[in-house]
KEKE-3310 file (N, C-alpha, C; in steps of 0.2 Angstrom, whole numbers, plus 5000, padded with zeros to 4 digits):
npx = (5559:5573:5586:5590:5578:5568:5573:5573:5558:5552:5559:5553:5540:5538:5543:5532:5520:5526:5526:5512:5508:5513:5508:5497:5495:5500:5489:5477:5464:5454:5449:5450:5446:5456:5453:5445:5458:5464:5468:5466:5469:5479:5487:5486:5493:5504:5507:5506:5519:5528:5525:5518:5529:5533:5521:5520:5529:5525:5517:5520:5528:5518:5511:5521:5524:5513:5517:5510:5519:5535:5551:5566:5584:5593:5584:5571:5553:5541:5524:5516:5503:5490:5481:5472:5469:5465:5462:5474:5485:5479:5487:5500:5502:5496:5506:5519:5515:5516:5527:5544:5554:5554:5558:5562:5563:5557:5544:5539:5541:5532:5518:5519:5513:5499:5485:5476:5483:5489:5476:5474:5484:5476:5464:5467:5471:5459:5452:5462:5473:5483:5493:5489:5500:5499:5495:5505:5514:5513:5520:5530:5537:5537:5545:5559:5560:5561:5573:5580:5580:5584:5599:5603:5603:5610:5622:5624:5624:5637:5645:5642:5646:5660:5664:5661:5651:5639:5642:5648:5654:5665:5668:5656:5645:5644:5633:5628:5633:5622:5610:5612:5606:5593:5592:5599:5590:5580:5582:5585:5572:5565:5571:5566:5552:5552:5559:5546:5534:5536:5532:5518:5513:5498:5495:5485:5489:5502:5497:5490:5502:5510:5499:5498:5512:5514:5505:5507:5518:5531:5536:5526:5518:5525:5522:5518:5516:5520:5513:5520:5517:5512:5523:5534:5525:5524:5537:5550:5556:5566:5565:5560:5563:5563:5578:5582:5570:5572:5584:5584:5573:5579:5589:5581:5576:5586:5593:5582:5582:5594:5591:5581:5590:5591:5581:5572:5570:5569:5561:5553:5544:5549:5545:5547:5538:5525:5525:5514:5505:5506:5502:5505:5523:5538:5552:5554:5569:5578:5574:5564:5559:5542:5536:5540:5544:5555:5554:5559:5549:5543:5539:5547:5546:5540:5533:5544:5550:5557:5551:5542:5529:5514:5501:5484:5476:5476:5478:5484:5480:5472:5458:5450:5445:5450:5449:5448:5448:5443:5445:5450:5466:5482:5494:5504:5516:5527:5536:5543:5543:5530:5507:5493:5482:5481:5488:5490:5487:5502:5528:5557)
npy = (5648:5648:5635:5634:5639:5631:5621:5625:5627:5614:5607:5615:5613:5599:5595:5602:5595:5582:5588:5589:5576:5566:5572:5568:5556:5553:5553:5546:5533:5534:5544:5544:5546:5552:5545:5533:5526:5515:5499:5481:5469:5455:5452:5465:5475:5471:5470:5483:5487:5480:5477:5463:5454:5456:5452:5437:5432:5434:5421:5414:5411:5410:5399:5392:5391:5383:5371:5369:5370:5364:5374:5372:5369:5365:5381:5374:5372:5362:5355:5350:5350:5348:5364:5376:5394:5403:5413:5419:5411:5399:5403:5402:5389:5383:5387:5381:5367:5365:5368:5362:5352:5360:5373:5388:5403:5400:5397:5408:5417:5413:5413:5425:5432:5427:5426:5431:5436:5448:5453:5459:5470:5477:5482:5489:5499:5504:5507:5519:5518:5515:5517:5511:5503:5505:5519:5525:5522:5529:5544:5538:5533:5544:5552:5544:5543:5559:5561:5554:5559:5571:5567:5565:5576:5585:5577:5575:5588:5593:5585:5589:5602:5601:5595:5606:5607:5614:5627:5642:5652:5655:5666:5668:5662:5645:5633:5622:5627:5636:5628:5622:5626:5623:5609:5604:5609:5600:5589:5584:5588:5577:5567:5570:5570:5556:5548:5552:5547:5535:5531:5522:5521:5532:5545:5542:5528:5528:5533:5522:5512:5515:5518:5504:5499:5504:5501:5487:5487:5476:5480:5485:5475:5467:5456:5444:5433:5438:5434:5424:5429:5443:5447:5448:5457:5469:5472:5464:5449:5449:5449:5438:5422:5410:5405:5395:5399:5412:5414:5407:5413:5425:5420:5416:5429:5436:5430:5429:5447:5445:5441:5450:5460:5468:5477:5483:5487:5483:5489:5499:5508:5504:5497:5484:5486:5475:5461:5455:5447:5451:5466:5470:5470:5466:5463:5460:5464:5467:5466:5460:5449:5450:5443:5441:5455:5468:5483:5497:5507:5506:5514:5523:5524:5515:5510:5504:5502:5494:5487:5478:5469:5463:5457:5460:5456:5439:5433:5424:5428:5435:5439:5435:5440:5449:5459:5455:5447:5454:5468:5484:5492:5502:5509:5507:5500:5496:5484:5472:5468:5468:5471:5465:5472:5488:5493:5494:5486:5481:5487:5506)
npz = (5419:5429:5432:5447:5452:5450:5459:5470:5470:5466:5479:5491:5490:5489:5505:5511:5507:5514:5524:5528:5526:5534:5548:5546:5544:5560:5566:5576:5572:5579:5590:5609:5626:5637:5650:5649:5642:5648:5651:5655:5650:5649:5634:5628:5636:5633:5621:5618:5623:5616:5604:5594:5595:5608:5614:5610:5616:5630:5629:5625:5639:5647:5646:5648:5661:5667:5663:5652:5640:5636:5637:5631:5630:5615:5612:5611:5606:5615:5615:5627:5633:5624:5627:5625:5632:5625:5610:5607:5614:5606:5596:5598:5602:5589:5582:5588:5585:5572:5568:5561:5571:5585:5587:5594:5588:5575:5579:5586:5574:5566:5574:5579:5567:5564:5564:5575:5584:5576:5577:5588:5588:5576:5585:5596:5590:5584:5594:5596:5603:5596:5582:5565:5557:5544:5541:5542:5530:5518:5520:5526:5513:5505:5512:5512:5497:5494:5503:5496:5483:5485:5489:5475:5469:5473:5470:5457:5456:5459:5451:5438:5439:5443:5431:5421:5416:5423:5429:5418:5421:5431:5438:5444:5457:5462:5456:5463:5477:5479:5476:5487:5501:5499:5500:5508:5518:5512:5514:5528:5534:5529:5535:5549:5547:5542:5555:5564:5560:5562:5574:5585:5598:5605:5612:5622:5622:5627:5638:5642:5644:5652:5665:5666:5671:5680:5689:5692:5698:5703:5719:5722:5723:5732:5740:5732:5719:5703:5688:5674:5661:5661:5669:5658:5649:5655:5655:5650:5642:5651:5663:5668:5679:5678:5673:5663:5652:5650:5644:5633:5625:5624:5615:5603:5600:5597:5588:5577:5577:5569:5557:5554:5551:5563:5566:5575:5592:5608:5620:5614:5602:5589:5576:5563:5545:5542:5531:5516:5525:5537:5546:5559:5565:5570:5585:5601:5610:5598:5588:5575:5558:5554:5545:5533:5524:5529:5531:5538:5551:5563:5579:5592:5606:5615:5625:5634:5647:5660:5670:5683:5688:5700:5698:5701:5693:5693:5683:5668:5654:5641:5640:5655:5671:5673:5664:5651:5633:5625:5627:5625:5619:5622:5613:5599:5602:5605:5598:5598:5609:5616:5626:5645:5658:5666:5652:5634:5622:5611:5587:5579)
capx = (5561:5580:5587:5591:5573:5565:5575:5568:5551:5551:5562:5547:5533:5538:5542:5529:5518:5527:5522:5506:5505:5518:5505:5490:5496:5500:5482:5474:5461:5448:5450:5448:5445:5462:5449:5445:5462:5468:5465:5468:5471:5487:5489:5486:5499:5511:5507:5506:5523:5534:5522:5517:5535:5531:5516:5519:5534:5522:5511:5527:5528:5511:5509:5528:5523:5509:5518:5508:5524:5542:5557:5573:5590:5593:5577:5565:5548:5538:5520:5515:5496:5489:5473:5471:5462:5459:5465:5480:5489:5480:5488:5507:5501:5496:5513:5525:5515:5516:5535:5547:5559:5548:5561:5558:5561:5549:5538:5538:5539:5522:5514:5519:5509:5493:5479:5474:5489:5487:5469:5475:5484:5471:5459:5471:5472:5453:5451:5465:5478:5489:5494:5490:5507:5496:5494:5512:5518:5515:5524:5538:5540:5538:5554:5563:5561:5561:5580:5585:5581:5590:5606:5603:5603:5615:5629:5623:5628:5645:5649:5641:5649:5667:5665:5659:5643:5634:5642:5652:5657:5671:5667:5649:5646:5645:5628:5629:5634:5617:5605:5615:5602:5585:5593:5600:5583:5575:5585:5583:5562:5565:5575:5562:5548:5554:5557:5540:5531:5537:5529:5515:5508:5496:5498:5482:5492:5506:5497:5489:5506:5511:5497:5499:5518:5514:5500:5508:5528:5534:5535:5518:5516:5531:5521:5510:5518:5517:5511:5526:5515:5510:5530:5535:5519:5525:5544:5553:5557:5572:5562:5557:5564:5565:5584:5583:5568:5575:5589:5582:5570:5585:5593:5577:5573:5593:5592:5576:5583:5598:5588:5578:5596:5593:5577:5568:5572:5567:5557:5551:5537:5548:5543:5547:5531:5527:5522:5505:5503:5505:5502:5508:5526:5543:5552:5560:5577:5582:5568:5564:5556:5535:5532:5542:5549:5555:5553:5557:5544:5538:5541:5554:5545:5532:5536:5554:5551:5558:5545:5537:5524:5512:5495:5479:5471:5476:5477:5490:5479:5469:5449:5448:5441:5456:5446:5444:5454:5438:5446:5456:5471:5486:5496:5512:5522:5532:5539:5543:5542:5524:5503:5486:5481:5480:5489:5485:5490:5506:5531:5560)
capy = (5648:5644:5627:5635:5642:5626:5618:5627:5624:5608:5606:5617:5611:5592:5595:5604:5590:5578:5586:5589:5569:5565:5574:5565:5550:5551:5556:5541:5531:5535:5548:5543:5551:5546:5542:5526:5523:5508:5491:5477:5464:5456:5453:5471:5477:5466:5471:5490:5488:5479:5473:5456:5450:5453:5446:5429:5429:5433:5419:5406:5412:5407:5392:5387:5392:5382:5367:5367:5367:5367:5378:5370:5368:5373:5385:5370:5373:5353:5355:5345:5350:5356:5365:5384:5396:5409:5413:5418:5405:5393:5402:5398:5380:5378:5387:5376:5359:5366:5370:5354:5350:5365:5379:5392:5408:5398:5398:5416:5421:5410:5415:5435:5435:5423:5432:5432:5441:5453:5456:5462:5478:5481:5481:5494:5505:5508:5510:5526:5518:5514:5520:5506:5503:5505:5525:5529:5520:5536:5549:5535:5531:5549:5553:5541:5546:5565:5560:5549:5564:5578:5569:5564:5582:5588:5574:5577:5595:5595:5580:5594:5608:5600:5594:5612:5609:5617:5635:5640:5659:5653:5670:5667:5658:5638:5634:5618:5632:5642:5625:5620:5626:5618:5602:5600:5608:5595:5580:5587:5590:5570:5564:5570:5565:5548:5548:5553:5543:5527:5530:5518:5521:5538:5548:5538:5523:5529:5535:5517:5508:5518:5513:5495:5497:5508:5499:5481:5487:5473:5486:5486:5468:5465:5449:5443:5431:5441:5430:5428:5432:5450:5452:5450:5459:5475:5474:5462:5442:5448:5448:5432:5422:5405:5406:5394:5400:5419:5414:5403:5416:5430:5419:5418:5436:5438:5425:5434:5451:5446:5438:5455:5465:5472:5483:5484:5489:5482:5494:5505:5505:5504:5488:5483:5482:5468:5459:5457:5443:5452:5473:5473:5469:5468:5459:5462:5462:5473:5469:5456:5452:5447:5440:5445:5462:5472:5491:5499:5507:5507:5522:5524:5524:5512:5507:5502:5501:5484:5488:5470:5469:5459:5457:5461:5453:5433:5428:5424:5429:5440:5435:5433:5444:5457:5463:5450:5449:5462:5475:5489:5494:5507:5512:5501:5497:5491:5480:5465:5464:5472:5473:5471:5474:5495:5496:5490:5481:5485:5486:5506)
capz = (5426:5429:5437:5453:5454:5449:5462:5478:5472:5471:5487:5494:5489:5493:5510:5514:5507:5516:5532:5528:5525:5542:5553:5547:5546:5566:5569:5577:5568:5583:5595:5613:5632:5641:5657:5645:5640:5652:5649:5659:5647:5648:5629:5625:5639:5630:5613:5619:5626:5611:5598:5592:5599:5615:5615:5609:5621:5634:5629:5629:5646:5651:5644:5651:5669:5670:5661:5643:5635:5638:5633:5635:5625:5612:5609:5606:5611:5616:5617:5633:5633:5617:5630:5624:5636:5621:5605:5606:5616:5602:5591:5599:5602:5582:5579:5589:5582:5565:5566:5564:5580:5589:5586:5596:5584:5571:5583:5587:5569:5565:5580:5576:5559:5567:5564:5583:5587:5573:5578:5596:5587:5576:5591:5600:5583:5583:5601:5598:5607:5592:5576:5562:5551:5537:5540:5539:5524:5512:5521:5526:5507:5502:5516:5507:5491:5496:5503:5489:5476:5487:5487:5469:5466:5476:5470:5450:5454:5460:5447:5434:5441:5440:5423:5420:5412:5424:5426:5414:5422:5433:5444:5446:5464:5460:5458:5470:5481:5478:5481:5495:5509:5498:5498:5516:5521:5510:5517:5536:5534:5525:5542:5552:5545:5544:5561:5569:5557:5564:5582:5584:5602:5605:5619:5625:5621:5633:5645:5646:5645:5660:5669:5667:5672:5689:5693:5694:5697:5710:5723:5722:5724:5735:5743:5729:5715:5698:5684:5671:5657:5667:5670:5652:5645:5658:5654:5644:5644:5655:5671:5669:5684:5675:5668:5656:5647:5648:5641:5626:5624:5624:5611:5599:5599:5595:5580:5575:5574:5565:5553:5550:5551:5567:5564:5579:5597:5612:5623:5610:5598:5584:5574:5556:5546:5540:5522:5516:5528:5545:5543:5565:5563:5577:5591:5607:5611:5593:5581:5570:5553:5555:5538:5526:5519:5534:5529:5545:5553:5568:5580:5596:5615:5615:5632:5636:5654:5662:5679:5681:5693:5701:5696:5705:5688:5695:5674:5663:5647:5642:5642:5663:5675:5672:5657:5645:5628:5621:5629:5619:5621:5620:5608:5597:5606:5604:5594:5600:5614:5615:5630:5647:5665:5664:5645:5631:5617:5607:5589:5575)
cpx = (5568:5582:5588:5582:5568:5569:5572:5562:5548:5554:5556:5542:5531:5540:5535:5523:5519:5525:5517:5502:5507:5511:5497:5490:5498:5494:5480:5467:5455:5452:5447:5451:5453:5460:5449:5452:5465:5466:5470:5469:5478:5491:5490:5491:5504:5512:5508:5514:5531:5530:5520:5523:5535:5526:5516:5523:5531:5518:5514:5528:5523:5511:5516:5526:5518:5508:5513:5513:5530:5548:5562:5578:5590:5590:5574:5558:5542:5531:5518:5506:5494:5482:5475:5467:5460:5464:5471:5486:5486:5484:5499:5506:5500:5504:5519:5522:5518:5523:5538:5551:5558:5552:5557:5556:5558:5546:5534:5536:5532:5518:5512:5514:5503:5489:5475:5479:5487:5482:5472:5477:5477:5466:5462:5471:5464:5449:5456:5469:5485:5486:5494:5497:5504:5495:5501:5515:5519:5518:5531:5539:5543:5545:5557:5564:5562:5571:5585:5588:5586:5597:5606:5607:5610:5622:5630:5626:5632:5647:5647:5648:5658:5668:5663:5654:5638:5635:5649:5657:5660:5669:5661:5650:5642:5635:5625:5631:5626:5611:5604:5608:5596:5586:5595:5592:5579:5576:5584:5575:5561:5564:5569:5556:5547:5553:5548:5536:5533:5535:5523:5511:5506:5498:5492:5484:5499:5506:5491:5494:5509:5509:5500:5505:5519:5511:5504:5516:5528:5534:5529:5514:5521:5529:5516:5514:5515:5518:5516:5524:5515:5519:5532:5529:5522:5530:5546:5553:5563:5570:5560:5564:5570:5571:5586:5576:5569:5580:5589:5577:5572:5588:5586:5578:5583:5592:5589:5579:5588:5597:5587:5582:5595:5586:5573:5571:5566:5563:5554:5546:5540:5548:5547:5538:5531:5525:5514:5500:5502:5507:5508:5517:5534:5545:5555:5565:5581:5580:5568:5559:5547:5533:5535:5550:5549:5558:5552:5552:5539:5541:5546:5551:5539:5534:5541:5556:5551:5555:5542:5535:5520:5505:5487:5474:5469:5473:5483:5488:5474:5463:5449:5444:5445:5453:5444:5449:5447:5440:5450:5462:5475:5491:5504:5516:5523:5535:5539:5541:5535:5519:5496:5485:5484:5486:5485:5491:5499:5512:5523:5561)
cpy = (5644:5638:5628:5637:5634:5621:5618:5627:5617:5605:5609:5612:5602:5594:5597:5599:5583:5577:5586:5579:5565:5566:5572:5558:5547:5553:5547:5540:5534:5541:5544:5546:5545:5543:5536:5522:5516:5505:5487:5468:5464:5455:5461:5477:5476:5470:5480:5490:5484:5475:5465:5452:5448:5450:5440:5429:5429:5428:5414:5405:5409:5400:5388:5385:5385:5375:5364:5368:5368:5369:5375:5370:5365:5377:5380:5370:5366:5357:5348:5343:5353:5361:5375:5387:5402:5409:5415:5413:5399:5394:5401:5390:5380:5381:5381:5368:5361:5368:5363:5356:5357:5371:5386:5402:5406:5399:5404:5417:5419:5414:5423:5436:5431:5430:5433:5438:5447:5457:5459:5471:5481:5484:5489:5500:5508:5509:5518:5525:5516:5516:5514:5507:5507:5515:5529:5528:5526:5541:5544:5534:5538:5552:5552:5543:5553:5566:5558:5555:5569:5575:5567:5568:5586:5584:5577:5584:5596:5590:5586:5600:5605:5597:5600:5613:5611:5625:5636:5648:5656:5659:5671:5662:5651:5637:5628:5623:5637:5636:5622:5619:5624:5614:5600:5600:5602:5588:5580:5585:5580:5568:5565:5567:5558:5545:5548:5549:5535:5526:5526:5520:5529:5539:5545:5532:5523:5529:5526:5511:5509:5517:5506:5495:5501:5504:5489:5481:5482:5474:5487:5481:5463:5454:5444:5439:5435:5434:5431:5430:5440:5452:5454:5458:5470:5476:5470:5454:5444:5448:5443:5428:5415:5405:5399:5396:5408:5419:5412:5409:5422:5428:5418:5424:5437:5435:5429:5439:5451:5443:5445:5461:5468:5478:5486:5484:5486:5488:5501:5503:5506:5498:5489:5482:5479:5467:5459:5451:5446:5461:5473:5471:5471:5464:5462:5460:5463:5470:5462:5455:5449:5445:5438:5450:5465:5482:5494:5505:5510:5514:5519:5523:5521:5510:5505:5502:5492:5485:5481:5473:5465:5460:5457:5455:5443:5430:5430:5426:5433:5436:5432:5440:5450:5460:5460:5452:5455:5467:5477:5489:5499:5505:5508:5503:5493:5489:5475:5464:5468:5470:5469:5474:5482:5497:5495:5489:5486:5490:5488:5506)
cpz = (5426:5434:5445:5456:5454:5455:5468:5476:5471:5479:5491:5493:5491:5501:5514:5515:5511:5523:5534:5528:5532:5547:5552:5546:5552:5568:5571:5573:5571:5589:5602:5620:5634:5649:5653:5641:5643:5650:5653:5658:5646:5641:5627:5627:5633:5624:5614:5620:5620:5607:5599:5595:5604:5615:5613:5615:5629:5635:5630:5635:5651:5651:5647:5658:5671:5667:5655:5640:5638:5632:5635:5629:5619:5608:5606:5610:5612:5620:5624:5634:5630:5622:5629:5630:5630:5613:5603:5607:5610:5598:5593:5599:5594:5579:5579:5585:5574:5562:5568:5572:5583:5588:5587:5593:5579:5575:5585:5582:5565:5569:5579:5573:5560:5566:5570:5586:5584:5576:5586:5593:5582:5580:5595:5595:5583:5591:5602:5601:5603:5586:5571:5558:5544:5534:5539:5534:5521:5514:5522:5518:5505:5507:5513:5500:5490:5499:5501:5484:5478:5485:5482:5466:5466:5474:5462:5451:5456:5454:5440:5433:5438:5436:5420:5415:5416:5428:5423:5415:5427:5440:5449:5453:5461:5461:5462:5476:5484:5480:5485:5501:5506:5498:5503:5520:5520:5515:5527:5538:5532:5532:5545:5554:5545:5550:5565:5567:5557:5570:5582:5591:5603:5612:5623:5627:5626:5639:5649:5648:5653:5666:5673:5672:5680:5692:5696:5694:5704:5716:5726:5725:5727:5739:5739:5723:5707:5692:5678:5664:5658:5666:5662:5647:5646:5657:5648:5646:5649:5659:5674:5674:5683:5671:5661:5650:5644:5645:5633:5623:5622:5615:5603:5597:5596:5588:5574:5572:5569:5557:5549:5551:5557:5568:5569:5585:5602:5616:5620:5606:5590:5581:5566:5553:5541:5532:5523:5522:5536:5544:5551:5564:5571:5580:5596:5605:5602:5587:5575:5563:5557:5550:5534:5524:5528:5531:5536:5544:5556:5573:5585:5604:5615:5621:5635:5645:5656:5668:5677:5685:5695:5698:5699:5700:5690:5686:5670:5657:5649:5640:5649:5664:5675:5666:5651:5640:5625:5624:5626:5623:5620:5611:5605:5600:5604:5602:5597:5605:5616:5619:5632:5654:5663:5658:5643:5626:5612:5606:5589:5574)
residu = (UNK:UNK:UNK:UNK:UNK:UNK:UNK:UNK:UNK:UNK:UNK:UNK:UNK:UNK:UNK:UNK:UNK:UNK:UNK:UNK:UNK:UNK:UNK:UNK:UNK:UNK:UNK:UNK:UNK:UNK:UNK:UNK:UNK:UNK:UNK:UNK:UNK:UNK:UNK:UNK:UNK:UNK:UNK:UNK:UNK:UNK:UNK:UNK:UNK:UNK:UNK:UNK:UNK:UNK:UNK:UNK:UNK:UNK:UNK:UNK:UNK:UNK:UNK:UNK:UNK:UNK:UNK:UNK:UNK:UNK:UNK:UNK:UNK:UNK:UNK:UNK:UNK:UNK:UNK:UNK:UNK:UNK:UNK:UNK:UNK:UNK:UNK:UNK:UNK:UNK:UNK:UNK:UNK:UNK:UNK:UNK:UNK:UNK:UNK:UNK:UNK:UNK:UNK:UNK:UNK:UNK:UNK:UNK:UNK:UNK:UNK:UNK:UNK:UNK:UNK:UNK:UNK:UNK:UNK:UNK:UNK:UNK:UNK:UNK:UNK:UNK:UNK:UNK:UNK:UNK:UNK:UNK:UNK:UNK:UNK:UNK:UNK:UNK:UNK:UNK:UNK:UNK:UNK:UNK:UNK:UNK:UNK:UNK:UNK:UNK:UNK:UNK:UNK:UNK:UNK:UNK:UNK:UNK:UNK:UNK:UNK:UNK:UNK:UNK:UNK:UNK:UNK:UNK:UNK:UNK:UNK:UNK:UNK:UNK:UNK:UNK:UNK:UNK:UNK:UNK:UNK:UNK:UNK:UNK:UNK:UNK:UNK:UNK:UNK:UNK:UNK:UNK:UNK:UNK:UNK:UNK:UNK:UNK:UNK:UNK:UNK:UNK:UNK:UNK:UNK:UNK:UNK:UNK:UNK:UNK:UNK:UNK:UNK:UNK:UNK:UNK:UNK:UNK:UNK:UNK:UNK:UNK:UNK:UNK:UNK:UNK:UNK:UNK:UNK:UNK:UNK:UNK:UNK:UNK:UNK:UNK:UNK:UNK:UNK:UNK:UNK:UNK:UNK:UNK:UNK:UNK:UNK:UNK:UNK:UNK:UNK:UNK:UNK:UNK:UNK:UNK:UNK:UNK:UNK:UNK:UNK:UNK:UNK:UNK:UNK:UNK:UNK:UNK:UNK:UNK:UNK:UNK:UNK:UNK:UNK:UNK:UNK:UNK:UNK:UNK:UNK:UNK:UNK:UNK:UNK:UNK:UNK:UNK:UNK:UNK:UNK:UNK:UNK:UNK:UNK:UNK:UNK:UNK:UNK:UNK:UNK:UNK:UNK:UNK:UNK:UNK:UNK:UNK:UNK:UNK:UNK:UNK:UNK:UNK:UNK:UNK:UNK:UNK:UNK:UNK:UNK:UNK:UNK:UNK:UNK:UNK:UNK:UNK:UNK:UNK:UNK:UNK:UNK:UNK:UNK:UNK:UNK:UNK:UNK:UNK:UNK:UNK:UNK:UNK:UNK:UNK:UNK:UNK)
# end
C-alpha cells in the first residue's frame, strides 16, 4: 500500500472513530422525562447555570446577605457567624477560615473542589441533567491528538516534498498536494468534535435552566424581594444589587481566570476540567482553574442568561421547602458561574 493510500485510511478510520466516541460520550449517564427535569433547588440552578463557580458565588451571596460573613476591600472574605444551614454554605465557611487573611478568590478556589460542591454535579449527572467531565475526556484527548498528527503530517510533507525526498518526478502532482483534503478533513472532524464534546448541560439540563430563569425573571416578581443567592444562581454575580460585593466578586472571578489563562466563560457550560481532586471544574466571568490542571473542557451554553428573578421558594439554599438540596438538577452549566428553584445544578 502506497503512503498516500496509507494516509487516507488512517485519516478515515480515526475520524470516524472519533465520532463514534464524541457521540457517546454526549449521551447522558441516565435518561430522563423533560416533565421531571426542573428543580427548584437553588444550588443546582446555580450549578446548572455556570458550574461550581457560580455556586460558591451564589453561596458568598447568601451568607453576605444575611450578615454570616462579610465581603469588603480588597476581596477578603471575615467569617461573622461560622452557622451553616447545609453543606455547602459549610463548605464556604470551612474555606474562608482555612484561607489566611480570608482572600476571596482562595476562597472560591477551596470552596469549588469541596466535596459538597462537587457532589451537587454529580447528582445533576445521574439525574440526566448534566454531562460528567469524566465522559468527554477520550474523544477530547483523541481530537487533540487526531489534530496534532494531521498537521504533523501535512508540515512533514511539504518540508519532504521541498527537500525532494518525497517526489522525486518533478511532473507528477506534489504528493502534499494529493493528501491535502484527508488532512484538512481530519483536522476539521478534529475541530468539531472537540467543540461538542465540551457541552456539559443535556437538553433536559436546558430545558430546566430555562425554567428556573422564566420562572423567577424580576418581571415576574416585580414586587417581591429576590434572594441574592436566587439572582446569582439565575444569572450571574452581576445582578447582584450590593456594589461592593459585585464588584469584589467581579474582581475574584477576573484573578481566578487569569490564573487559569482564561478558560472558561461566563454564561456558558464551558468549564475547565479539573485535577484528581475536583472532576466538576470552571468559574464565571471567563473561567477559572478548580484544582489544578485545566484541560479545557467544558461545553458553550449552559446558561448565559443574566434574567434574575425573584423567588416563590423564600430560601437562600438549597434543602428548604423549594425542594431541598436532594433534588437533581439540570445540565453543566456552566462553569462558573453555575444552579435551583426550576434548574438544576451546573461549568469552555
Amino acid at each position: 500500500m502506497s503512503f498516500i493510500s496509507w494516509v487516507y485510511l488512517v485519516m478515515a478510520l480515526s475520524s470516524v472513530g472519533l465520532i463514534v466516541a464524541t457521540v457517546r460520550g454526549r449521551r447522558p449517564e441516565n435518561k430522563i422525562r423533560l416533565v421531571d427535569a426542573p428543580t427548584r433547588d437553588v444550588w443546582e440552578i446555580a450549578f446548572l447555570g455556570g458550574g461550581p463557580a457560580r455556586l460558591v458565588d451564589a453561596a458568598v451571596a447568601a451568607l453576605h446577605e444575611d450578615g454570616r460573613v462579610a465581603v469588603g476591600e480588597p476581596g477578603v472574605v471575615t467569617v461573622l457567624r461560622n452557622a451553616p444551614r447545609d453543606a455547602v454554605e459549610a463548605a464556604v465557611l470551612n474555606a474562608a477560615a482555612a484561607t489566611p487573611g480570608g482572600a476571596l478568590a482562595e476562597v472560591r478556589r477551596r470552596a469549588m473542589t469541596d466535596p459538597a460542591v462537587q457532589e451537587v454535579g454529580d447528582r445533576l449527572a445521574q439525574r440526566g441533567l448534566m454531562r460528567h467531565p469524566a465522559r468527554g475526556r477520550v474523544s477530547r484527548a483523541w481530537a487533540n491528538l487526531q489534530m496534532a498528527g494531521a498537521a504533523v503530517l501535512i508540515l512533514g510533507a511539504v518540508l519532504l516534498t521541498a527537500a525532494g525526498h518525497l517526489d522525486a518526478d518533478p511532473v507528477e502532482v506534489p504528493t502534499v498536494v494529493v493528501i491535502a483534503p484527508a488532512v484538512v478533513v481530519a483536522l476539521v472532524i478534529g475541530g468539531i468534535c472537540k467543540q461538542s464534546g465540551r457541552g456539559r448541560l443535556t437538553e433536559a439540563g436546558r430545558l430546566a435552566l430555562r425554567g428556573a430563569q422564566a420562572t423567577h425573571h424580576p418581571l415576574a416578581h416585580a414586587k417581591t424581594a429576590v434572594p441574592a443567592a436566587l439572582l446569582v444562581a439565575i444569572g450571574s454575580a452581576a445582578l447582584l444589587s450590593d456594589d461592593v460585593l459585585r464588584e469584589q466578586l467581579a474582581q475574584a472571578q477576573t484573578a481566578m481566570a487569569a490564573t487559569a489563562g482564561g478558560s472558561s466563560s461566563d454564561g456558558g457550560n464551558t468549564w475547565v476540567d479539573g485535577s484528581a481532586q475536583a472532576a466538576w471544574c470552571g468559574g464565571s466571568g471567563g473561567g477559572s482553574s478548580c484544582g489544578g490542571s485545566h484541560h479545557h473542557g467544558g461545553g458553550s451554553s449552559c446558561g448565559g442568561s443574566h434574567h434574575s428573578g425573584g423567588s416563590s421558594c423564600g430560601s437562600h439554599h438549597g434543602g428548604s421547602s423549594c425542594g431541598g438540596s436532594s433534588c437533581g438538577g439540570g445540565s453543566s452549566c456552566g462553569g462558573g458561574s453555575s444552579s435551583s428553584c426550576g434548574g438544576s445544578s451546573c461549568g469552555s
